[in-house]
Backbone as CSV, one residue per row, in Angstrom:
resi,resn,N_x,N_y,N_z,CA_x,CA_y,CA_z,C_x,C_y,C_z
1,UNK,-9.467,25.772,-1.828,-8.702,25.010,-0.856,-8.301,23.676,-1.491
2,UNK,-6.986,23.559,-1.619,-7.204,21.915,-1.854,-6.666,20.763,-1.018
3,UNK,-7.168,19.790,-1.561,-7.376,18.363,-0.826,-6.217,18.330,0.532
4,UNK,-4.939,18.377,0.362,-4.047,18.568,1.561,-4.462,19.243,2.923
5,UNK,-5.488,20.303,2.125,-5.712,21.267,3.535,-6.721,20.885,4.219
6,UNK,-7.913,20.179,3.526,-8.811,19.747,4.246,-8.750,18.617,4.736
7,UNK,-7.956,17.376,4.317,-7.525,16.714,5.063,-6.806,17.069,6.619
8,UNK,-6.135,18.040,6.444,-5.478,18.681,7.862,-6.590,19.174,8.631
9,UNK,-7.358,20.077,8.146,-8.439,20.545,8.384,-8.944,19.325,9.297
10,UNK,-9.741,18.659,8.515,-10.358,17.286,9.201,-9.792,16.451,10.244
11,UNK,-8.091,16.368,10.624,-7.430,15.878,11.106,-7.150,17.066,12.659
12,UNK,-7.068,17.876,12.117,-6.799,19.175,13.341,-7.997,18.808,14.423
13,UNK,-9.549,19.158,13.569,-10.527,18.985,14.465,-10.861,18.471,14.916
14,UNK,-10.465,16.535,14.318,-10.404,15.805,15.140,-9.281,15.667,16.848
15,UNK,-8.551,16.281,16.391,-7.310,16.431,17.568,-7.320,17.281,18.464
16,UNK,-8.268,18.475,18.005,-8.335,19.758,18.761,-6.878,20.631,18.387
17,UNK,-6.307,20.951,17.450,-5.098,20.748,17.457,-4.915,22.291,16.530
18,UNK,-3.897,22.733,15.923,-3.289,24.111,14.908,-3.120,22.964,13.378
19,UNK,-3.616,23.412,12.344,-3.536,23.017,11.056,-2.377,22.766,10.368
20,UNK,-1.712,23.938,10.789,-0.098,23.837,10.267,0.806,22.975,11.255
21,UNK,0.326,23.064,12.847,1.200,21.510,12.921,0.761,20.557,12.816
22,UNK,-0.378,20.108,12.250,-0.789,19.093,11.661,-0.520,18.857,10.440
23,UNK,-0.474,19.816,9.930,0.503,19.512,8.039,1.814,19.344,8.629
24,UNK,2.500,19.884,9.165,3.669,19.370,9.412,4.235,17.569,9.870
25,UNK,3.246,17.611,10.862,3.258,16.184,11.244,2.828,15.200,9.658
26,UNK,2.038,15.459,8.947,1.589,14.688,8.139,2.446,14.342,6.635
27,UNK,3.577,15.442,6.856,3.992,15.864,5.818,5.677,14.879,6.264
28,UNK,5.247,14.959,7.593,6.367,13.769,8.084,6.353,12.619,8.008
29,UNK,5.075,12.650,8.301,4.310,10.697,8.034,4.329,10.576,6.690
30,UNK,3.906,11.261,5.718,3.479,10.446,4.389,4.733,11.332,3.626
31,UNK,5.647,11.707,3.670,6.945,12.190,2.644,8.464,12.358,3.514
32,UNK,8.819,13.517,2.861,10.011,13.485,3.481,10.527,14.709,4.479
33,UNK,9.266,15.212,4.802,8.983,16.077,5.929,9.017,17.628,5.351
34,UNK,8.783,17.557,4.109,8.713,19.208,3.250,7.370,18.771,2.435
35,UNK,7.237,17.524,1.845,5.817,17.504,1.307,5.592,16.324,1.632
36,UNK,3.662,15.680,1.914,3.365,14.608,1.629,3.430,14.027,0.431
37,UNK,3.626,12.764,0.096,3.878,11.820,-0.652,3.028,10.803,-0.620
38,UNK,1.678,10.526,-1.579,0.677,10.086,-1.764,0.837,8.825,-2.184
39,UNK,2.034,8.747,-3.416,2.393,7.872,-4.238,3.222,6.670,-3.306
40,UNK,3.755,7.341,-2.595,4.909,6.222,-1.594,3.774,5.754,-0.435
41,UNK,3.129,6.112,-0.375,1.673,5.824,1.066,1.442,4.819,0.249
42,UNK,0.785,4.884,-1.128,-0.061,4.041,-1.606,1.465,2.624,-1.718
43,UNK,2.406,2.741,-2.224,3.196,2.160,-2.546,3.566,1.219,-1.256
44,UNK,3.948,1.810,-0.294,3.864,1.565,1.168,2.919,0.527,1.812
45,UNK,2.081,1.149,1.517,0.334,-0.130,2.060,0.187,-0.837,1.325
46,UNK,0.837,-1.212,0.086,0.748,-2.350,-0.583,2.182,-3.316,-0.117
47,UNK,3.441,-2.621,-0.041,4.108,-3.678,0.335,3.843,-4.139,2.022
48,UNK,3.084,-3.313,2.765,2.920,-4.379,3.765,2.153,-4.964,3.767
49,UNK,1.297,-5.489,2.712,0.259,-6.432,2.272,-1.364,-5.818,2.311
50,UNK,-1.196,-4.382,2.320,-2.840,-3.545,2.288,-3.345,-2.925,0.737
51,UNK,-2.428,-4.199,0.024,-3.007,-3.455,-1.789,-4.064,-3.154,-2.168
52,UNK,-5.151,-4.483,-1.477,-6.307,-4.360,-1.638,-7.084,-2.908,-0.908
53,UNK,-6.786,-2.847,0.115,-7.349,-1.500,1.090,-6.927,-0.233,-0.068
54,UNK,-5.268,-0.135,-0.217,-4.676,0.772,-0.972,-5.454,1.272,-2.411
55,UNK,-5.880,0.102,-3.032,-6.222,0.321,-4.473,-7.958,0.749,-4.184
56,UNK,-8.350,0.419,-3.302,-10.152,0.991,-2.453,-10.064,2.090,-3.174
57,UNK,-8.852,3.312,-2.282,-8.810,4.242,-2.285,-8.639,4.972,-3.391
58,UNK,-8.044,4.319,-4.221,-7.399,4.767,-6.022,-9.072,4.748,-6.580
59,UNK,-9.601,3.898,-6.668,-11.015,3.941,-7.851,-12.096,4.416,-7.242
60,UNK,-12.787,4.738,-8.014,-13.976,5.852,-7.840,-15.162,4.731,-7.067
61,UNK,-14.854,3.680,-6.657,-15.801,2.916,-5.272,-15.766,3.066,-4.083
62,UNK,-16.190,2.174,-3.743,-15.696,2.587,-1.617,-14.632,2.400,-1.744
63,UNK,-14.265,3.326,-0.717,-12.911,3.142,-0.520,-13.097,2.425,1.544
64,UNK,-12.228,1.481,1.678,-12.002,0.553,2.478,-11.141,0.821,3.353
65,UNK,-11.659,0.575,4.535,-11.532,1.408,5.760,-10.363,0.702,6.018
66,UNK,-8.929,1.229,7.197,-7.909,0.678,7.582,-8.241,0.691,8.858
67,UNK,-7.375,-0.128,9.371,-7.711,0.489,10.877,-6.702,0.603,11.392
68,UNK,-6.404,1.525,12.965,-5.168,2.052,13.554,-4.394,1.214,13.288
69,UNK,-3.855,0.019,13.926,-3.164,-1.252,14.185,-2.903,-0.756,12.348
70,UNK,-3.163,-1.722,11.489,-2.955,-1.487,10.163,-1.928,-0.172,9.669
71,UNK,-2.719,0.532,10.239,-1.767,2.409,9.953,-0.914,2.512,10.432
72,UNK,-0.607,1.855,12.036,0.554,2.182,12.747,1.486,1.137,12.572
73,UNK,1.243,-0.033,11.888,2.257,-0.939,11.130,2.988,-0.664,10.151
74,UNK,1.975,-0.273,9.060,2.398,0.796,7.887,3.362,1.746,7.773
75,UNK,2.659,2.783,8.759,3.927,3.906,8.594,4.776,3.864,9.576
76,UNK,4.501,2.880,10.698,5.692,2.695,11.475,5.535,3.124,12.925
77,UNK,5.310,2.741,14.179,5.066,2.814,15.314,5.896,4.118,15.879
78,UNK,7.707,4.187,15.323,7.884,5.202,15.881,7.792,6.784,15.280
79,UNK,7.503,6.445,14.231,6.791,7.555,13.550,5.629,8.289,14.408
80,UNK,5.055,7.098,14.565,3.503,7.425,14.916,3.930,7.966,16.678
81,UNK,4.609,7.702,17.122,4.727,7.729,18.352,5.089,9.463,18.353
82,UNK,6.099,9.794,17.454,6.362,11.161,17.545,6.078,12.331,17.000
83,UNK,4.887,11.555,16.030,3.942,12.290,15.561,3.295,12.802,16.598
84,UNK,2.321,11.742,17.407,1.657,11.921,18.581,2.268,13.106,19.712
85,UNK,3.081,13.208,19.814,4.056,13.512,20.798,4.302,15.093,20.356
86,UNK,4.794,15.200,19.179,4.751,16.494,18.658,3.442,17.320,18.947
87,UNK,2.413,16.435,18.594,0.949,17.047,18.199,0.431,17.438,20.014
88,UNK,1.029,16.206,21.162,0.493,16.453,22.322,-1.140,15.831,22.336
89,UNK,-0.767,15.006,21.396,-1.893,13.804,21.308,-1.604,12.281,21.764
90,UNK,-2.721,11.719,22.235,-2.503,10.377,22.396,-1.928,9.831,21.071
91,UNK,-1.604,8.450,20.737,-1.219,7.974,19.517,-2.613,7.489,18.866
92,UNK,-3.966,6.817,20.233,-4.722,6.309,19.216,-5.670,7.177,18.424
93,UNK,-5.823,8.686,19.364,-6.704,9.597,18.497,-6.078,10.117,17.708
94,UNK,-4.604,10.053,17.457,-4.071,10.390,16.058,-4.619,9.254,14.844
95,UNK,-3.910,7.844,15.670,-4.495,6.878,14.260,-5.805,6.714,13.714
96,UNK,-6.871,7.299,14.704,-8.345,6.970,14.515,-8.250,8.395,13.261
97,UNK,-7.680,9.916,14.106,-7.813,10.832,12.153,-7.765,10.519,11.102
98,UNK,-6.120,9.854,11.458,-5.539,9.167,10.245,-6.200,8.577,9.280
99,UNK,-6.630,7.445,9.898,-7.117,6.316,9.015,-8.649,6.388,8.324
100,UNK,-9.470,7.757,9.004,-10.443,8.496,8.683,-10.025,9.704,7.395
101,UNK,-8.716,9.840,7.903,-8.544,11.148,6.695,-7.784,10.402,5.325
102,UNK,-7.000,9.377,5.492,-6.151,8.609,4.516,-6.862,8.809,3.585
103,UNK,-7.792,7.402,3.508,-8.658,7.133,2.423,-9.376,8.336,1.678
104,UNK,-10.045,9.078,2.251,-10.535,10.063,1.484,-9.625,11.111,1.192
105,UNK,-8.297,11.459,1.806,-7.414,12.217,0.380,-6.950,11.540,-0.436
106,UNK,-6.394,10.196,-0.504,-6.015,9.598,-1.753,-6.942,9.332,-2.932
107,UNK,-8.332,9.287,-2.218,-9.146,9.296,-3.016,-9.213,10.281,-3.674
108,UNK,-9.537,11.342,-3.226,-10.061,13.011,-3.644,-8.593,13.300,-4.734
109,UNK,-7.228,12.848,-4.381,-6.413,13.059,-5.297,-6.117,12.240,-6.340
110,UNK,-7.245,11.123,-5.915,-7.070,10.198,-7.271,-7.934,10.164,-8.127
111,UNK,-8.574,11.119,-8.436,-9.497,11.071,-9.241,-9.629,9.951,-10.776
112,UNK,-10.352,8.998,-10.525,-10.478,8.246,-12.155,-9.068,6.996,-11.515
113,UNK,-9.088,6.875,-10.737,-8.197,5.919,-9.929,-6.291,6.488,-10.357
114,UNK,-5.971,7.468,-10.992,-4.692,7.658,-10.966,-4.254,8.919,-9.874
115,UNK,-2.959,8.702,-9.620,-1.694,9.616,-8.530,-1.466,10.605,-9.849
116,UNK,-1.482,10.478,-11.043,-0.159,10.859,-12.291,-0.544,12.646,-11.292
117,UNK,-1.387,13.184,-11.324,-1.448,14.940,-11.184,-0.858,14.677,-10.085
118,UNK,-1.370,13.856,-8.690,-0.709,14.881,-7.270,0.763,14.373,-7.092
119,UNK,1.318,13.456,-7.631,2.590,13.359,-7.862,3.137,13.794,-8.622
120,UNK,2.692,14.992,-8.929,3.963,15.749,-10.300,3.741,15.844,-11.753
121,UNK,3.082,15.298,-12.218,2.574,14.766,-13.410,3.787,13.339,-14.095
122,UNK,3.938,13.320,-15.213,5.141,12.222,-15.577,5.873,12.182,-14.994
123,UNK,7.115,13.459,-14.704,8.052,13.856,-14.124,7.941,13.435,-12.580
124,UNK,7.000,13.865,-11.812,6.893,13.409,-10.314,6.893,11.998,-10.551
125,UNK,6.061,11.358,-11.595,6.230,9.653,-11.481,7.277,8.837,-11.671
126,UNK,8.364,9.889,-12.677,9.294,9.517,-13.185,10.757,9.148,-11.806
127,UNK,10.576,10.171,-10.882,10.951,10.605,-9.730,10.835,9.743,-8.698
128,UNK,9.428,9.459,-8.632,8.949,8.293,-7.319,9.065,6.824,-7.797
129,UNK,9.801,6.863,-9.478,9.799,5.348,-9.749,11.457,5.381,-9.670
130,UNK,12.036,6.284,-9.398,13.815,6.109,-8.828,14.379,5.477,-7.325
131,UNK,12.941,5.964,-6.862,13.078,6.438,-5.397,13.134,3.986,-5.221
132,UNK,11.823,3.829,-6.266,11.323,2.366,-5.526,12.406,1.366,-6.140
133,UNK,13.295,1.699,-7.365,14.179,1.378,-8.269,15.934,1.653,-7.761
């Protein structure tokens, strides 16, 4: 299984919810609604001033808890709103998954503190440095 699914996994059961519309929803929140995008999350929580929280999650230490408010600034209230809405969830027991499941997939995909594998290898980096350029 990897890291994507158990994050959903973890996120479903918190919601009571189906896995696949929870990858779907998530895949809306953190990309461009066909895949999540790890690299633009992390990229993301640093320009709204959560580098420090963001980079937690990159190195093999604690990784540093966000909280809703924080998450739903981040990726954006109406995101979050129709995330919620899709899922047939409140918004805050979505952000409470969230911000429970964040940290530990960026972690789990960052192994040794780098994105380079779950973004593609060079090429995916090469890609997500067009996107910020």
């Amino acid at each position: 299984m990897d890291i994507m699914n158990l994050a959903k996994g973890m996120l479903a059961e918190k919601l009571g919810g189906d896995s696949d519309a929870v990858g779907d929803v998530m895949n809306s929140l953190l990309g461009d609604g066909d895949k999540a995008d790890l690299g633009s999350l992390v990229s993301g929580l640093k320009s709204k001033g959560l580098g420090d929280v963001a980079s937690s999650w990159l190195g093999d230490g604690a990784n540093q808890a966000i909280s809703a408010d924080q998450l739903k600034n981040a990726l954006g209230s109406e995101k979050i709103s129709a995330a919620a809405a899709k899922l047939g969830a409140d918004e805050g027991t979505l952000l409470s998954g969230l911000s429970e499941a964040l940290p530990q997939l960026v972690d789990k995909a960052s192994s040794g503190g780098s994105l380079l594998e779950s973004v593609g290898g060079v090429g995916g980096l090469a890609g997500m440095a067009k996107k910020l350029f």
